[in-house]
C-alpha positions in Angstrom: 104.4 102.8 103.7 105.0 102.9 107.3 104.0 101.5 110.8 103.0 104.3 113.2 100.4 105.1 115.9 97.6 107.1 114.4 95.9 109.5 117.6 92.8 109.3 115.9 92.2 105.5 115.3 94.2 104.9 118.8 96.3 101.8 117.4 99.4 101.4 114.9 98.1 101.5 111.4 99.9 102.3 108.0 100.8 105.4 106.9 101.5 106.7 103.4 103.6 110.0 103.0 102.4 113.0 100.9 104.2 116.4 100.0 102.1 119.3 99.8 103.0 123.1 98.8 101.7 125.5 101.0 99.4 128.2 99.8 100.2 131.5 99.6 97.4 133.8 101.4 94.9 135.8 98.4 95.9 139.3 100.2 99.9 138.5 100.2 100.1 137.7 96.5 98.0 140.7 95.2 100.3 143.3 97.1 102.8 145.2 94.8 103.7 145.2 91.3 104.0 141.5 88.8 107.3 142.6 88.7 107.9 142.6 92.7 105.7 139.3 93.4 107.7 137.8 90.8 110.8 138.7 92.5 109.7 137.8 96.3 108.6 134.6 94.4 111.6 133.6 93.4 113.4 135.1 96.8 111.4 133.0 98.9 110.1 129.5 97.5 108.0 128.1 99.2 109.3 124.4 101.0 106.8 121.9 100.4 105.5 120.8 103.7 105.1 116.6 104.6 102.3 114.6 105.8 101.9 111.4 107.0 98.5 110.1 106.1 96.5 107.4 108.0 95.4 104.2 105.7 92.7 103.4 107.8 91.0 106.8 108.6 92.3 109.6 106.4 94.0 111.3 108.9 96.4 113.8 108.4 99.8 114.8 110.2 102.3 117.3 109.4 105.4 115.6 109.4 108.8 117.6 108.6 110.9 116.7 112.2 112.2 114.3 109.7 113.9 116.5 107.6 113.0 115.2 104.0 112.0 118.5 102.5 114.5 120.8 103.8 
């Protein structure tokens, strides 16, 4: 856990990371063959993205300056 200022409570509160895999929009994946999503699929994985979650109200912050996912 971590000490950092959360906007939305307005003081320094603890935060709890999370790693979350971004979806892929409906119309994207149903364009072309199985064959050529597989194939973009495996091209292009998708980075999981982090956030920084609030202990004391839930709020959520995309966090990837850091670098821990790349």
């Amino acid at each position: 856990m971590h000490i950092r200022y959360c906007e939305a409570c307005n003081q320094e509160t603890e935060h709890k990371e999370a790693a979350r895999a971004p979806r892929t929009p409906r119309s994207a994946s149903t364009q072309g063959t199985p064959r050529e999503q597989a194939n973009e699929a495996q091209a292009y994985p998708a980075r999981p993205k982090s956030y920084i979650i609030c202990q004391e109200c839930g709020n959520e912050t995309l966090d990837n300056e850091e670098g821990a996912f790349r």
